[in-house]
Structure formats: C-alpha cells, structure tokens
C-alpha positions as CSV (number, residue, x, y, z in Angstrom):
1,X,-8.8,-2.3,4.3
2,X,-10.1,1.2,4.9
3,X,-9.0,1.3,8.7
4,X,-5.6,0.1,7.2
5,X,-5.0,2.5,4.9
6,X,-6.2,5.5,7.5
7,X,-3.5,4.2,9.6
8,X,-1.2,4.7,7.2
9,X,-2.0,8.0,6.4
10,X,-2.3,9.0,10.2
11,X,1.6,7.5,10.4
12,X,2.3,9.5,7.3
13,X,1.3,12.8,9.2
14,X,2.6,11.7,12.8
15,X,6.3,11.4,11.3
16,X,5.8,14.6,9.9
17,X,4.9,16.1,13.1
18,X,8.1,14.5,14.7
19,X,10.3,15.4,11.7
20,X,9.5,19.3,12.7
21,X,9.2,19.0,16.3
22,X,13.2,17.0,16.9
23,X,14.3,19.6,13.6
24,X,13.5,22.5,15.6
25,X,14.9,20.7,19.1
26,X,18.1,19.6,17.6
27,X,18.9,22.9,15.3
28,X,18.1,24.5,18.9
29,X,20.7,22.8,21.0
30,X,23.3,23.1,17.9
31,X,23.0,27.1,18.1
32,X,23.7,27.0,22.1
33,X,27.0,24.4,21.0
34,X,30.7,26.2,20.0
35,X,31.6,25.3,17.0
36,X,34.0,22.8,18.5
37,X,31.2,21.0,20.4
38,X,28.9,20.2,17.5
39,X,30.7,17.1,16.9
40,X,30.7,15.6,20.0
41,X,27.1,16.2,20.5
42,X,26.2,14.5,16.6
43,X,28.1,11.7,17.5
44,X,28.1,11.2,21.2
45,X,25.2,12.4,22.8
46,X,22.6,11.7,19.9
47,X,23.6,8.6,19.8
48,X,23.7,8.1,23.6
49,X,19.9,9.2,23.2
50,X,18.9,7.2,19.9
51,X,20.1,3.8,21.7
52,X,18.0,3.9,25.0
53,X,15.1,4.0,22.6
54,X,16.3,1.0,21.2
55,X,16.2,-0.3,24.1
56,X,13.3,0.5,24.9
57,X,12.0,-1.0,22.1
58,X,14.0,-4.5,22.1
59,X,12.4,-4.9,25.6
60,X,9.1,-4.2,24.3
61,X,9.0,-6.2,21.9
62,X,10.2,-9.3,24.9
63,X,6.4,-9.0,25.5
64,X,5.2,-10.9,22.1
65,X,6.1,-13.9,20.4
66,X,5.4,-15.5,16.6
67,X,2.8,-17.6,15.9
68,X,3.8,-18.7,12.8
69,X,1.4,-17.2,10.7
70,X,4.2,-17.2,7.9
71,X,3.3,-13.6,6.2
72,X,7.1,-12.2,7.2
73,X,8.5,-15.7,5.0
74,X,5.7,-15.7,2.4
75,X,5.8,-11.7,2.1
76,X,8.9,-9.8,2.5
77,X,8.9,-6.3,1.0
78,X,11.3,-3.7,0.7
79,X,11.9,-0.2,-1.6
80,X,14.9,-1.7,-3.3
81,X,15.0,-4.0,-6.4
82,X,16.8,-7.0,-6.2
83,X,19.3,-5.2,-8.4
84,X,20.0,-2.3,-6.2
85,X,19.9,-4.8,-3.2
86,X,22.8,-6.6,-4.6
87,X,24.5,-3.2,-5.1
88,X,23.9,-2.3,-1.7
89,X,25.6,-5.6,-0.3
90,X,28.7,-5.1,-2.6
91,X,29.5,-1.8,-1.1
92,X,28.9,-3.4,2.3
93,X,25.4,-3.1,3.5
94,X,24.8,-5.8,6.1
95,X,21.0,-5.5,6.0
96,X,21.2,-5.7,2.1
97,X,23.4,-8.5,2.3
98,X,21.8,-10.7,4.9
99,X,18.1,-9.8,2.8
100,X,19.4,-11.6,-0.1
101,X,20.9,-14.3,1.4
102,X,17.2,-15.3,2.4
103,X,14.7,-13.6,0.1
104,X,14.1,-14.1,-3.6
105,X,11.9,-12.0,-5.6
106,X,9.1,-12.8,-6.5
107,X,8.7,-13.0,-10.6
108,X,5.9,-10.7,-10.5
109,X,3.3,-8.9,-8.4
110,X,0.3,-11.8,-9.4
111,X,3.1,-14.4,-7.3
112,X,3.0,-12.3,-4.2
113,X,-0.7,-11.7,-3.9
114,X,-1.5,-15.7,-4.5
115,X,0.1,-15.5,-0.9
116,X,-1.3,-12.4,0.8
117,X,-3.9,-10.4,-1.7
118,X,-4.9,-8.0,1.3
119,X,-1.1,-7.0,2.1
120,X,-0.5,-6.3,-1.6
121,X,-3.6,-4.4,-2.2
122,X,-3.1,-2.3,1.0
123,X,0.6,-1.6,-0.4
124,X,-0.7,-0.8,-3.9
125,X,-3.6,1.7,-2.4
126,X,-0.4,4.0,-0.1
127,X,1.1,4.6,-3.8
128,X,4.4,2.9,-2.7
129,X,6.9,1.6,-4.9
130,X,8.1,-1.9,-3.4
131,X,9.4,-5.3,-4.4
132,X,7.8,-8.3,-3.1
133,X,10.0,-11.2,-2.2
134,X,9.8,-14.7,-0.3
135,X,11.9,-17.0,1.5
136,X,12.3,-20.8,-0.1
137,X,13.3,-22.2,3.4
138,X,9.9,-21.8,4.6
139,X,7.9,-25.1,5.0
140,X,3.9,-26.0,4.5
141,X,3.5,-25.8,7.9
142,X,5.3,-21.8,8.6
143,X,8.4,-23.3,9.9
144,X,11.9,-22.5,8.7
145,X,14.0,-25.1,7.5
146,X,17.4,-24.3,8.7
147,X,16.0,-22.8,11.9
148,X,19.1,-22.7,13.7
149,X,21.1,-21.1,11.5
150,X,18.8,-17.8,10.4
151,X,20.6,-14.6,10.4
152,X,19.7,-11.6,12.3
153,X,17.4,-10.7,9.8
154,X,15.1,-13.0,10.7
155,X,16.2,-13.5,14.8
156,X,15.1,-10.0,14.9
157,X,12.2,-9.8,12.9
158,X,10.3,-7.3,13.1
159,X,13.3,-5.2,13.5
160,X,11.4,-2.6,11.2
161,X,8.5,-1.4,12.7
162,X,7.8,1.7,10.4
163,X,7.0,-1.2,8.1
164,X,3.0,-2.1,8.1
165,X,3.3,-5.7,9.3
166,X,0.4,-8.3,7.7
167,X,-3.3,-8.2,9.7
168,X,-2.1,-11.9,10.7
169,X,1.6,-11.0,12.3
170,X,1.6,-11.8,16.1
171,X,3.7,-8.7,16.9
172,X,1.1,-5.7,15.6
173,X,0.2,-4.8,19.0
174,X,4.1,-4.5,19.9
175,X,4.0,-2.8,16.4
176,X,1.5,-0.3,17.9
177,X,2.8,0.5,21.0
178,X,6.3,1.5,20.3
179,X,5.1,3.5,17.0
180,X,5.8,6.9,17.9
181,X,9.4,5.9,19.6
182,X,10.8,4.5,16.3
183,X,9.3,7.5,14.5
184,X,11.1,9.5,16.3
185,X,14.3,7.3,15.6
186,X,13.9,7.9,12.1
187,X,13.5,11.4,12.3
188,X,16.9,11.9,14.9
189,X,18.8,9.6,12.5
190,X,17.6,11.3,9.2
191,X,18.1,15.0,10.5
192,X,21.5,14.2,12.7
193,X,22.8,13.2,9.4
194,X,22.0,16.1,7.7
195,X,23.6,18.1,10.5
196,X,26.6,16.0,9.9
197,X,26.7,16.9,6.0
198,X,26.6,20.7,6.9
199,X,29.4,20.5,9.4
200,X,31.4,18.9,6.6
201,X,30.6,21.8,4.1
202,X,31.9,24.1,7.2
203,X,28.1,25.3,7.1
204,X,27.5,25.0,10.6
C-alpha cells in the first residue's frame, strides 16, 4: 500500500515537472510565431506531435494482453458522478456516453470494496474524489457476456493510463513504461488549450 501510494505522489510531482518544462517550451515557440502563425502551429503541428505519442503508445501497449483478472469490470472509477456523466453524454461526450452504456454505479462505497478493498483504500488515502462503478455483463468467471459487441471503451482498455490500474491488471508494466509519454500528453493538451482560449480573447 505504502509503495502504491509513493507512486502516486512521485506521478503527482513528475506531471508537475512536465507541466512547467512543455509551458515554458510551447510559450517559447509561440513568441518566435507571427501572430498569423499561432494558429496553425495550435492546431496543426501540436497535434502532428501529440499523435505520434499516441502512437507510440497504442504500439506499446501491443506488447501485453489481459488475463482476466476482472478488476477494470468489477472496478471502474472515474471523477464524474453518474449525474454529471449523463450530462456530459447529452452535450455529446463520446467517452461519457459509451461509460454509461456499460457501467453502473455502485450504490455505495461498502459495494465497491466487497470487490477490491486494496484499490478503494489506495484511492481513499491520494484524497481523490471518485465514483466507483461496475459492469453487469461481466460473468463469474471475468468474461464479458456480449464480448463481441463491447465498445471502444472497453476494446481499448486501458486507454487511460494516468489512471492507477489495480495491483492484479495485466497491463501495469505497459502502464509503467509509457508513464512519462502520456504525461506529457496531458500536459500539451491541457496547456495548448489554454493557448487556444488566449488567442480567442486576442491575448496572444
């Protein structure tokens, strides 16, 4: 538990690294841009950039496979409630959508950590505020019911990785090894937006 939650502290502290290092890199390339060219670069070149790390990543991740432990079915978590998730997919959030087209929430915290006490407690120790949810198409056995006709959601699984994955997941070291890549992701995609607000406001 201890290890775990020292990982999630040393993540914590890595993104913030990141966050300052591609701030500083991106605001630099901006003030070498004409006005005219700030655009192109948000929207073109960034995003050139942001998907050969997916790439990267998608072949990665080629290198592990599930075992079935069923933690990702028994387990799901995410930041939004299942209200907010259903207001998400109403204003057309695919992610939201397809999430509660498979999960239901769990009635309360006690439910989710009959199924995995560990994953709950490590949750409850980073101070995150999350809702636990499951999928009813999972078997005894870890298999899915209606196999075939999963969505992405679940073809791509784990399509998250800044999300801690349970102790028993198959795909931690794949988890591992691409860590700093999607952190970076995060950072590109949370700070290019922000440079897209300010070229709106005519701030940049």
């Amino acid at each position: 538990m201890d290890k775990l939650k020292e990982h999630y502290e040393n993540l914590i502290k890595q993104y913030r690294e990141i966050f300052v290092t591609v701030l500083n890199t991106m605001q630099g390339e901006i003030n070498q841009l004409k006005h005219e060219e700030i655009d192109n670069y948000l929207n073109v070149e960034v995003e050139t950039h942001l998907n050969l790390q997916r790439k990267l990543i998608k072949e990665r991740r080629n290198n592990y496979s599930c075992k079935m432990c069923g933690a990702c079915c028994r387990l799901a978590i995410s930041e939004f409630s299942p209200t907010e998730l259903l207001q998400k997919s109403l204003n057309g959030d695919k992610y939201a959508k397809e999430f509660i087209s498979v999960f239901t929430p769990y009635n309360d915290e006690s439910e989710a950590e009959k199924q995995f006490k560990l994953y709950v407690d490590l949750i409850n120790e980073t101070g995150e505020k999350v809702y636990y949810y499951h999928c009813n198409k999972v078997t005894e056995d870890n298999k899915c019911s209606d196999y075939e006709n999963r969505p992405s959601i679940c073809r791509d699984y784990p399509d998250n990785p800044i999300q801690m994955l349970h102790p028993t997941c198959a795909y931690i070291g794949w988890h591992e090894s691409i860590q700093k890549i999607v952190l970076t992701i995060k950072a590109i995609t949370e700070i290019r937006e922000h440079f897209r607000n300010e070229l709106k406001k005519g701030n940049i």
